[in-house]
C-alpha positions, 0 to 999 in steps of 0.5 A: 289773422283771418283765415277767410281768404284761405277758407276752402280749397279754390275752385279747379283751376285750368291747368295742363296735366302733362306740365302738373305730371312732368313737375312731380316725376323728376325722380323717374323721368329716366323711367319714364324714358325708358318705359317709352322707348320700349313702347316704341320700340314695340310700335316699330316692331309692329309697323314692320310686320305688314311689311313683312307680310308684303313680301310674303305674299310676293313670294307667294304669287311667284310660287317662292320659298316663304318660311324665312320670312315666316320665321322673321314675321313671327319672331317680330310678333314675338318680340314687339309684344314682349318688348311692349309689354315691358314698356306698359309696365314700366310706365304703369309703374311711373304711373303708381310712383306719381300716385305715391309721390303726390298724396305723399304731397298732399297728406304732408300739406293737409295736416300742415295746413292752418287751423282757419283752413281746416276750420272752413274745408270738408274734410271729405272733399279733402280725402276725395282729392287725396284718393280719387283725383290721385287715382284719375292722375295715374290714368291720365300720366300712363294713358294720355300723356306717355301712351298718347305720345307714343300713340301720335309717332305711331300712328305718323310712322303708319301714313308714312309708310301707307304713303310709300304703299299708295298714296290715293289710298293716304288721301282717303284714310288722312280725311277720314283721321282729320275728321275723327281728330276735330270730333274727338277734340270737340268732345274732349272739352265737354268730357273734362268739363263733365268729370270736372263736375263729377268729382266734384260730386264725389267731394261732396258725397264724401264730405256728406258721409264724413259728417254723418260719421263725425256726429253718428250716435247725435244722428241716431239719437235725433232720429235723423237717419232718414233724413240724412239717407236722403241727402246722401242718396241726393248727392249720390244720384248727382253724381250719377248724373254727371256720371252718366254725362261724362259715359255719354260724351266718352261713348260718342267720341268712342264711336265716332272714331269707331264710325269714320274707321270702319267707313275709312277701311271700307272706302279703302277696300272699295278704292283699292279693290278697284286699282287691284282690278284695273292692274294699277295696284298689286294685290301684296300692296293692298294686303299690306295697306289694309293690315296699317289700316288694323295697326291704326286702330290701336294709336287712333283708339288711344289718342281717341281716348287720351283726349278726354282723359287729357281734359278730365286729367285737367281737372283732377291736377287742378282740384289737387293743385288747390289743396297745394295751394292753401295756406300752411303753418310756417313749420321749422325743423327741430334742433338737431340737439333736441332729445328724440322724446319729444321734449325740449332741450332746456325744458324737460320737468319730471313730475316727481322732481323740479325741471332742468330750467327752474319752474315752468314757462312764463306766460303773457298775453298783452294787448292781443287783439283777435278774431277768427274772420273779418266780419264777425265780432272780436273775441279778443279785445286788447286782451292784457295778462300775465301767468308766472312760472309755475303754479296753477292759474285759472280762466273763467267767465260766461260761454263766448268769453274767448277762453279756449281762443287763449290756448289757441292763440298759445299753441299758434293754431291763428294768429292774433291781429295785433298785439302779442303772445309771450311764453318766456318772454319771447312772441309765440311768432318768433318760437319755432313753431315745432318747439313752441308745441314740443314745450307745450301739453293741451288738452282739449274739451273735447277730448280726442282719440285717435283709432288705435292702440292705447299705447299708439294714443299716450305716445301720439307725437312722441316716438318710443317712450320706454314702458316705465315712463308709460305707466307714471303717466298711466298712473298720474292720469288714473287710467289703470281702469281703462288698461284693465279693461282693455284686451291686452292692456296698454296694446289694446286696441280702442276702438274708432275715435274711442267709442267703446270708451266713456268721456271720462276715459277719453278725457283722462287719455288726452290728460295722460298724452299731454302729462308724458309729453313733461311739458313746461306749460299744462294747458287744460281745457274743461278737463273736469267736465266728464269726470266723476267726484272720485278721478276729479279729485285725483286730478287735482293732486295730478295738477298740484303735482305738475304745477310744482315744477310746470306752469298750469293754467286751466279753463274751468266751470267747477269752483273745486278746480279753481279755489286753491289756484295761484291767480284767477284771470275772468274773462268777459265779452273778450276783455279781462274783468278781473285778476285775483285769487278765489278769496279777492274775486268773491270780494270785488268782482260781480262776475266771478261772484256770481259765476261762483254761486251759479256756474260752479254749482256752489251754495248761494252765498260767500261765506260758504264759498270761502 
């Protein structure tokens, strides 16, 4: 199946971040009640304090006892603060459990995705999304939607009461919030636009570095530091860029707010300093007007605030909302009966003694027609075979003849486009995909390894595995070299994508990984390609040992790995040429002969082949 329709995370899609927030806190809206009813029970607090002054100041002018009223206003200070402060942290720890609760989301979707998707994505931009669009979402989820909502009663909860007080005065300072809201709107579009753009450069950045990382020692040795310093520091400055374009559009919006407040408060002060004087204004009234007009400052900062983060909220829900979107494997839970090793049920083989099911998997491929994206060739074209149970078979052919796309297709990491895929008779499609992959070891040709302990890597996927288990496998994939070299033994640490280690060490852990998994069907990739003479040839009594209770089938370049095997399937331009033994294809195959006297490194000639 192709995978080009599912090739990259889509671009950010509009989208509302308080909706995108509310879907992914269901576990703590009673939190997130909670967290607001303490804000606002801060913010009422609050607004009875210029009240509280009010009447202070009354008692003042006729010479009255003020040290009730003293205690009331301080205590209420008091208390909001406290009350206020419990409530900001309650929504800031809301604000953390989204940030958990969405790159849990995200990380169980990136490595579920379908290996077409990865294939075309960055990896980079994927942890971008995964770090900093998450980041930017907590901020949106305690800043903008909670606290601009609290923001708004408070900030209505003050006219209200600045309404009670005078309502000339309401009139100045509502023109002067009217006006500071459609500016502030104005900008809020174009700082959700320019973070938009700003992460995007990120993404971008992280995807530059992530590649000069996967290919450091191939940088060093081509001598491409330089160039590639350029194209980091060029990304680099592009994100600087928009940077700099978002903290203009913030900076404006933040001091126009500022501006049409500062000119507010005056106007009010000149205003009501001229009703005070003309006795239509008590003095207490202004006072109190003047302290809502300071009170305001903090819900129409916030709102200020929230509007841009609202739309820049909006495109980091998108940029994640994109990455939830792409396409993922139809992943199926294991049986309940399945043994916690990792094996399958009916399927576990020692290497020391048959399996529980008599002989390895069975294994067809018939009519199989596959490419990895319309528009480029086939690389398979009505591709027909059968491997029996047990017993080792080899492909072979030139480079590009579709030989690791077999084990592809056998591990369903695509889908083929007609045709179908068997293992025990039965469509790879119609396995649980969790236990197709449980029966199966693949080694990969380029041999991976992960950070981490020795252990951590053998064990990959498989849980506990007891230490005799371990060490058979250490032993049959020839690691006692690696183990002794490394501080503390089968614990020691191996270093980032092994490499401190040799090809050779790599290879032989992805062999001892695949070999404790005891799987039913041994898929081998180029798994001589790094070894010397000396761990190949034990190889060969390791793969002699597994094929006698698993079917092992083996792409190999070396005559050594494929003369003794059961059958040899040859492969060329995504057909099958020919299936035999080593001795049949030399007879009647030109291909396989001449792949034999070339490829395989062998003396020209059949009779020394044989």
């Amino acid at each position: 199946m192709s995978g080009a329709r599912h090739a990259r995370p889509a671009p950010p899609r509009p989208d509302k971040p308080a909706a995108f927030i509310l879907r992914h806190t269901r576990g703590f809206r009673l939190r997130l009640a909670a967290g607001g009813v303490l804000v606002l029970t801060g913010a009422a607090l609050s607004l009875t304090q210029p009240l509280i002054a009010r009447h202070i100041l009354d008692r003042l002018v006729r010479h009255e006892s003020t040290g009730g009223l003293l205690l009331i206003l301080a205590g209420a200070v008091a208390l909001g603060t406290v009350v206020a402060a419990c409530g900001y942290f309650v929504l800031e720890s809301v604000g953390e459990s989204l940030v958990r609760t969405v790159r849990g989301q995200l990380s169980a979707r990136i490595l579920t995705l379908r290996t077409s998707v990865i294939d075309e994505a960055k990896p980079g931009d994927l942890v971008s999304r995964l770090v900093a669009d998450t980041t930017l979402l907590r901020q949106v989820a305690t800043q903008s939607v909670v606290s601009s909502t609290i923001a708004a009663i408070a900030l209505l909860g003050s006219l209200v009461l600045m309404g009670l007080i005078d309502i000339l005065l309401l009139t100045v300072t509502l023109a002067a919030v009217t006006t500071m809201t459609v500016s502030v709107r104005w900008a809020a579009a174009r700082i959700g636009l320019a973070t938009g753009e700003v992460q995007e450069s990120v993404g971008f950045l992280a995807a530059l570095l992530d590649r000069d990382l996967a290919a450091f020692r191939t940088l060093k040795a081509a001598g491409a530091e330089e160039h590639e310093i350029g194209l980091l520091t060029g990304a680099a400055e592009t994100a600087w860029r928009r940077g700099l374009r978002v903290a203009g559009w913030q900076a404006a919006s933040g001091a126009t707010a500022s501006l049409l407040m500062q000119t507010s408060f005056l106007t009010v002060l000149g205003v009501g300093g001229a009703r005070v004087a003309s006795g239509r204004l008590p003095i207490a009234d202004l006072i109190a007007f003047l302290l809502y007009m300071f009170f305001l400052t903090q819900p129409v900062t916030t709102l200020a605030g929230a509007w841009g983060q609202l739309s820049a909220g909006a495109a980091a829900a998108g940029r994640i909302q994109a990455v939830l979107d792409l396409a993922v494997e139809p992943l199926a839970p294991v049986r309940a009966d399945a043994p916690t090793d990792g094996g399958l049920a009916e399927g576990l083989l020692t290497l020391r003694g048959p399996a529980d099911r008599a002989g390895g998997a069975a294994v067809a491929f018939s009519q199989v027609v596959f490419g990895y994206r319309d528009g480029l060739p086939l690389v398979h074209d009505h591709v027909t075979f059968a491997v029996p149970p047990g017993g080792l078979t080899a492909v072979v052919g030139p480079s590009g003849a579709g030989k690791t796309s077999l084990f592809a297709l056998l591990e369903r990491f695509y889908e083929v486009r007609s045709g179908q895929v068997l293992v025990d008779g039965r469509d790879v499609r119609a396995w649980p995909l969790a236990e197709l992959r449980r029966s199966i070891g693949y080694v990969e040709q380029e041999a991976a390894v992960l950070a981490g302990t020795l252990r951590e890597n053998l064990t990959l996927g498989l849980g506990w595995v007891d230490d005799e288990r371990l060490w058979e496998a250490v032993t049959l994939a020839r690691l006692g070299d690696v183990v002794a070299a490394l501080p503390g033994g089968v614990d020691g640490w191996i270093g980032h994508r092994g490499g401190t280690l040799s090809g050779g060490q790599r290879q032989r852990i992805a062999i001892g990984r695949a070999l404790l998994r005891r799987p039913r069907l041994l898929l081998l990739d180029e798994v001589t390609s790094a070894l010397d003479a000396v761990n190949e040839a034990a190889l060969r009594d390791t793969l002699d040992a597994a094929s006698a209770s698993a079917t092992v089938i083996v792409i190999a370049h070396r005559l050594s790995t494929v003369v003794n095997a059961r059958q040899i399937v040859v492969l060329e331009s995504g057909q099958v040429r020919a299936v035999g033994t080593h001795d049949e294809l030399l007879d009647s195959d030109q291909v396989y002969r001449e792949l034999a006297t070339t490829q395989f490194l062998a003396p020209a000639g059949s009779e020394s082949l044989q």
